[in-house]
FIMI-51099 format. One record per residue (C-alpha): residue number from 1; residue in three letters; x, y, z. Coordinates in pm, 1 decimal, padded with zeros to 6 digits. Example, Ala and Ser with C-alpha at 12.3 -4.5 7.8 and 13.67 -1.06 7.14 Angstrom:
  num  residu      east     north        up
    1     ALA   01230.0  -00450.0   00780.0
    2     SER   01367.0  -00106.0   00714.0
***
This chain:
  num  residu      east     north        up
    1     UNK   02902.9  -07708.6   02004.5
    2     UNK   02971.1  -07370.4   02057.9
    3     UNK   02806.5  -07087.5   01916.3
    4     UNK   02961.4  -06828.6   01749.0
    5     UNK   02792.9  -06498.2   01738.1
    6     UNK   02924.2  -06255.7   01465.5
    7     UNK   02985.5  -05940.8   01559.0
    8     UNK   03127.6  -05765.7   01261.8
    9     UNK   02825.7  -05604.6   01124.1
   10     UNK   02839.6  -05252.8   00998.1
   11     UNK   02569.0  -05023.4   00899.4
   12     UNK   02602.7  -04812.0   00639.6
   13     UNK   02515.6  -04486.3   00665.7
   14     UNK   02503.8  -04180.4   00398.6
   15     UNK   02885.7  -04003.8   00377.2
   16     UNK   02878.3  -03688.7   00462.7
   17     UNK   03009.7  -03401.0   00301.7
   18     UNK   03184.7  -03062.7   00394.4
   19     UNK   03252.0  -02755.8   00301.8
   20     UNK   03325.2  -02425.7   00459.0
   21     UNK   03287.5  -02454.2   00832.8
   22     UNK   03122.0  -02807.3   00843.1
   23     UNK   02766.0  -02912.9   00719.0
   24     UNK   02665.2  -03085.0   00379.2
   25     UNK   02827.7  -02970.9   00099.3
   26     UNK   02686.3  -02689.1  -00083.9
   27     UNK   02380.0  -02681.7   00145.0
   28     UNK   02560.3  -02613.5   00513.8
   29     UNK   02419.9  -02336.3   00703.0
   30     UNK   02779.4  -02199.1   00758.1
   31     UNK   02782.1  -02037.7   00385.5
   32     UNK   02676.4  -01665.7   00469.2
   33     UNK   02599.0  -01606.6   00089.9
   34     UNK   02320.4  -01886.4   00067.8
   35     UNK   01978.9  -01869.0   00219.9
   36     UNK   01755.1  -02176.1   00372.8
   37     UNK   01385.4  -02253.4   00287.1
   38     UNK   01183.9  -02485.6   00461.8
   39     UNK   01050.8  -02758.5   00202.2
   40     UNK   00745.4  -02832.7   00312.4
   41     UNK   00392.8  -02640.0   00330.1
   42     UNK   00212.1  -02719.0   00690.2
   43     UNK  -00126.4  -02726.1   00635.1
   44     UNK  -00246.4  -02448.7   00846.5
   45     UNK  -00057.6  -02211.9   00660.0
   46     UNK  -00261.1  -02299.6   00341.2
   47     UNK  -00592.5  -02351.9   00543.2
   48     UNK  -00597.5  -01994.4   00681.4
   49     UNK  -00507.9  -01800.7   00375.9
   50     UNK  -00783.8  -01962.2   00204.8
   51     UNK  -01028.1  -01913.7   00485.5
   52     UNK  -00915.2  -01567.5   00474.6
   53     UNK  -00971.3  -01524.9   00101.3
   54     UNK  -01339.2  -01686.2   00151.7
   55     UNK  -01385.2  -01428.8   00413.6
   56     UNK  -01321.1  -01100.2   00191.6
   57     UNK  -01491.2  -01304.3  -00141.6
   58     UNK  -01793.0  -01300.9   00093.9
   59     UNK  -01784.3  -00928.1   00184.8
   60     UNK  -01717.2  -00825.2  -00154.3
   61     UNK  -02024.0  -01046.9  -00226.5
   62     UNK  -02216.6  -00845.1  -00011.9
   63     UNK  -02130.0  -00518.9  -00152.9
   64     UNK  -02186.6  -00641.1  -00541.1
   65     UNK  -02523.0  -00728.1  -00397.7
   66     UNK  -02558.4  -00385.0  -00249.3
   67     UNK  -02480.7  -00190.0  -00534.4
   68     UNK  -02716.7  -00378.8  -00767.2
   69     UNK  -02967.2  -00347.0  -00546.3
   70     UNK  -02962.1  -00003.5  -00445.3
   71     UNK  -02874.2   00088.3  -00842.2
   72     UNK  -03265.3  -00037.0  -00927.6
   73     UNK  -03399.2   00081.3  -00586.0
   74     UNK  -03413.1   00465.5  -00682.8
   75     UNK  -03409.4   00755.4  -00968.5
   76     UNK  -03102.4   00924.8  -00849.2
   77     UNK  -02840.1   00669.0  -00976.6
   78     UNK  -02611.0   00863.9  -01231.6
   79     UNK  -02332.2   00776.6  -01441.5
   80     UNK  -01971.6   00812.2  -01318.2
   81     UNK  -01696.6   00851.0  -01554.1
   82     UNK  -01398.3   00665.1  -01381.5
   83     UNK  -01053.7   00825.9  -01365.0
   84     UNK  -00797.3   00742.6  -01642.6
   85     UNK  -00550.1   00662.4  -01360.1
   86     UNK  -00720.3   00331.8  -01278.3
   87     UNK  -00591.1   00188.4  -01620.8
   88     UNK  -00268.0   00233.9  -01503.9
   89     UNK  -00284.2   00152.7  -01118.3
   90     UNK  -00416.3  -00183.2  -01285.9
   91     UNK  -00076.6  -00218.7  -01526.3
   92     UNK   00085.0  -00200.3  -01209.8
   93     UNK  -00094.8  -00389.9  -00973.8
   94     UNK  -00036.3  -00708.3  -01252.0
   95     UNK   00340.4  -00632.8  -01304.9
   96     UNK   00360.2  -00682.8  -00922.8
   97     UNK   00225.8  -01007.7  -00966.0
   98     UNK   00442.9  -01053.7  -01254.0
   99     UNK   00776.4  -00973.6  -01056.0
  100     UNK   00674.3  -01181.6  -00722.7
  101     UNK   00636.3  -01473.9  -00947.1
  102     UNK   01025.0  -01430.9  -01093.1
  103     UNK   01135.1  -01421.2  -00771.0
  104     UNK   00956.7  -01736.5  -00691.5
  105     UNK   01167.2  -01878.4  -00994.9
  106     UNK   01438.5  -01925.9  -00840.3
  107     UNK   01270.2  -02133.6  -00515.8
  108     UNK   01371.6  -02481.1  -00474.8
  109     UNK   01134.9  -02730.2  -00606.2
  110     UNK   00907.5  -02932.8  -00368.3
  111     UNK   01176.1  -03217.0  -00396.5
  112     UNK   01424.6  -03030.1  -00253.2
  113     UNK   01565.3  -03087.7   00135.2
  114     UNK   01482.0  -02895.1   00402.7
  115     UNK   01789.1  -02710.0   00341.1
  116     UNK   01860.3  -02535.3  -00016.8
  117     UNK   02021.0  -02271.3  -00177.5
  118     UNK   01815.4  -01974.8  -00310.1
  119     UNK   01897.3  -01857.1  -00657.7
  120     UNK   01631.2  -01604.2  -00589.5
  121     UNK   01700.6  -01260.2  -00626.6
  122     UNK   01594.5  -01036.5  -00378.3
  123     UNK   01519.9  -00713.4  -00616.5
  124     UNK   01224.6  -00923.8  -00764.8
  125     UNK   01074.0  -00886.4  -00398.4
  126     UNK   01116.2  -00532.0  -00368.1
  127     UNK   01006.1  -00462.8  -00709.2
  128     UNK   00716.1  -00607.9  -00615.4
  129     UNK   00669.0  -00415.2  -00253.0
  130     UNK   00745.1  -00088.3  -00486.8
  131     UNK   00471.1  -00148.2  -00730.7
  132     UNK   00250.4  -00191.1  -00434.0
  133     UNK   00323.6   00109.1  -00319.7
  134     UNK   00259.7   00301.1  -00648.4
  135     UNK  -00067.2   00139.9  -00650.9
  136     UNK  -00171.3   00245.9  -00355.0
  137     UNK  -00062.5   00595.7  -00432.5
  138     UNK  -00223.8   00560.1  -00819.4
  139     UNK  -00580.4   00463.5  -00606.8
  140     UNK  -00527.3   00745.0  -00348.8
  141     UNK  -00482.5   01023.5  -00666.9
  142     UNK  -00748.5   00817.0  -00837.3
  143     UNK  -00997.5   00998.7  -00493.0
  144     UNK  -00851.3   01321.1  -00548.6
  145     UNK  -00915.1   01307.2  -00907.6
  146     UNK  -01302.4   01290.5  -00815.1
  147     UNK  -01242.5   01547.8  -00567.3
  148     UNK  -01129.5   01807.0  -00833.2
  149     UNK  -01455.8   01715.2  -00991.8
  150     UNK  -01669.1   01830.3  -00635.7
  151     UNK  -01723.0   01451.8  -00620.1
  152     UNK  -01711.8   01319.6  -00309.1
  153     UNK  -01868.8   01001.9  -00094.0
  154     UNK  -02207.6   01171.6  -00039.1
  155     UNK  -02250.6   01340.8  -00343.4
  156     UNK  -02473.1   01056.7  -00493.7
  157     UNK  -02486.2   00649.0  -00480.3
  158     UNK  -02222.3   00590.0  -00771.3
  159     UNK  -01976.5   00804.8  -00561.1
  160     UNK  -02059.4   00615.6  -00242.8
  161     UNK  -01986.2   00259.7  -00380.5
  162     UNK  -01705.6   00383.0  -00580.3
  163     UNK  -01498.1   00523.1  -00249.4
  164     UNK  -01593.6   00204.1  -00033.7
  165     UNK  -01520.2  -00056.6  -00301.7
  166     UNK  -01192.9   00091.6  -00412.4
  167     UNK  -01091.1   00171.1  -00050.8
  168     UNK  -01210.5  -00151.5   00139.5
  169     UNK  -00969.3  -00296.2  -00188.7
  170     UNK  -00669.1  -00076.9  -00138.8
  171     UNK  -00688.6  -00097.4   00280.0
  172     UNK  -00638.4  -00527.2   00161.1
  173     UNK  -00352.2  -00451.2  -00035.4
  174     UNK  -00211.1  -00233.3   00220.9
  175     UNK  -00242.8  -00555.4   00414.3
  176     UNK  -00097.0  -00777.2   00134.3
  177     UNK   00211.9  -00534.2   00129.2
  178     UNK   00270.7  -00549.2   00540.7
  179     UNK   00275.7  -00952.7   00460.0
  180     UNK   00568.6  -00841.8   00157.7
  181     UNK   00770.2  -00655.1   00423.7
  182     UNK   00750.4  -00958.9   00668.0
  183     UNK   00868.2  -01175.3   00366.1
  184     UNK   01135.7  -00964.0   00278.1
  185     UNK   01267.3  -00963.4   00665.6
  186     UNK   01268.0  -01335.0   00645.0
  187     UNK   01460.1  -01365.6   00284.2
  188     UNK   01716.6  -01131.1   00410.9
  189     UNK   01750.9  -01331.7   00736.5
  190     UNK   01773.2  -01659.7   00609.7
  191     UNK   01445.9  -01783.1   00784.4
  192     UNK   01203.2  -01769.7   00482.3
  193     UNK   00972.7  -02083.7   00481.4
  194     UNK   00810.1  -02202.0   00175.4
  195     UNK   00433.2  -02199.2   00360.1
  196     UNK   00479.9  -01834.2   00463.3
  197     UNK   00592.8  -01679.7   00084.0
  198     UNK   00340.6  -01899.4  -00087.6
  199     UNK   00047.3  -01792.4   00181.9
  200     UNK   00218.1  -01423.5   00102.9
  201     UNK   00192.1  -01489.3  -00287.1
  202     UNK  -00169.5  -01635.7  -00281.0
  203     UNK  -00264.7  -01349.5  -00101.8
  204     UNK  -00141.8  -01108.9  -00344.4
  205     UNK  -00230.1  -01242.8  -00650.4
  206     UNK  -00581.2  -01263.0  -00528.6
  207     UNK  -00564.5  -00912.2  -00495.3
  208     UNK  -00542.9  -00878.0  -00872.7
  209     UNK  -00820.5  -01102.2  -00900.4
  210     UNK  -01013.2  -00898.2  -00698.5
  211     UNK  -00953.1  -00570.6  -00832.7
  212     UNK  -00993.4  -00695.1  -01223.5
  213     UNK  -01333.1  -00758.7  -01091.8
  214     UNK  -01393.7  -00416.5  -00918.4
  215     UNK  -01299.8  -00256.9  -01210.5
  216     UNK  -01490.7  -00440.7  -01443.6
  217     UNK  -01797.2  -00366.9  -01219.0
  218     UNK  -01754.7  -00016.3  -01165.2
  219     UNK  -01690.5   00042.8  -01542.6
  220     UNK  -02074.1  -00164.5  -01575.6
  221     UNK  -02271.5  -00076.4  -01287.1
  222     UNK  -02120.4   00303.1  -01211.6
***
């Protein structure tokens, strides 16, 4: 008997749809007013930030220890009266935090593809970069302010630990806003990936971690 092979078998495969210049739908890379976003976060991304972050929580560690050390290790510790501008370089430094998290609002979930439109707006970036700026600037006045006052980094111990800790701080913000500028390039490119805004975005809000914490102990210990 003769065998009869069947060769009408079809396999099905997802229709695809296009728009614009070709691609898939609303997501295809032709559409000059959408940007992409990679979906996934590679591990390294997320392992060195938070290698990084132990790395400065250690230092910092080491100066906390410092200052409470030499603080009972001699007569000459005096009282420092910290400049009113701190108040409000810390108002800003958490509204920056505030504004990089709207403009992670409109990010694609995790669920989304590996290509997606953005409904982020850009102006929540450079908010952000512009509040880091005015930090900066608020810490930098901050120094002057003791200046004014003929205090200066060897005047006495409080000074000493107040000009390192504030400046070590600002010189990782500095840092934190190069990272901001990089992001921004990417956004405005359409070559953002998810891994390198939320390694940008941990870094950042650590940063206001960190400096609540400064401040706190140089309105105790100083």
């Amino acid at each position: 008997m003769p065998v009869i092979v069947d060769d009408t078998r079809q396999v099905n495969a997802p229709a695809r749809l296009t728009h614009g210049r070709g691609g898939y739908g609303p997501f295809s890379p032709g559409n000059d007013r959408l940007h992409t976003l990679e979906g996934s976060s590679p591990p390294p991304a997320n392992t060195a930030i938070w290698v990084g972050i132990a790395a400065i929580v250690m230092m910092f560690a080491g100066f906390t220890s410092a200052l409470v050390v030499r603080q009972g290790a001699g007569m000459d510790w005096q009282h420092l009266a910290l400049p009113p501008i701190l108040l409000f370089n810390t108002i800003v430094l958490l509204a920056s935090s505030v504004t990089l998290e709207l403009f992670r609002r409109g990010l694609p979930s995790r669920s989304t593809g590996a290509l997606a439109s953005l409904q982020a707006k850009p102006y929540w970036l450079y908010g952000t970069l512009a509040l880091g700026l005015v930090f900066v600037i608020g810490q930098y006045q901050a120094w002057l302010a003791l200046n004014r006052e003929g205090l200066y980094v060897s005047t006495n111990p409080n000074c000493s630990f107040f000009y390192v800790l504030t400046g070590v701080h600002a010189a990782h913000v500095l840092g934190g806003l190069g990272g901001l500028v990089y992001i921004i390039m990417k956004f405005r490119s359409r070559q953002l990936r998810r891994s390198a805004f939320s390694t940008a975005a941990t870094y950042w809000h650590f940063m206001d971690v960190l400096w609540i914490y400064l401040l706190a102990l140089l309105w105790l210990k100083l």
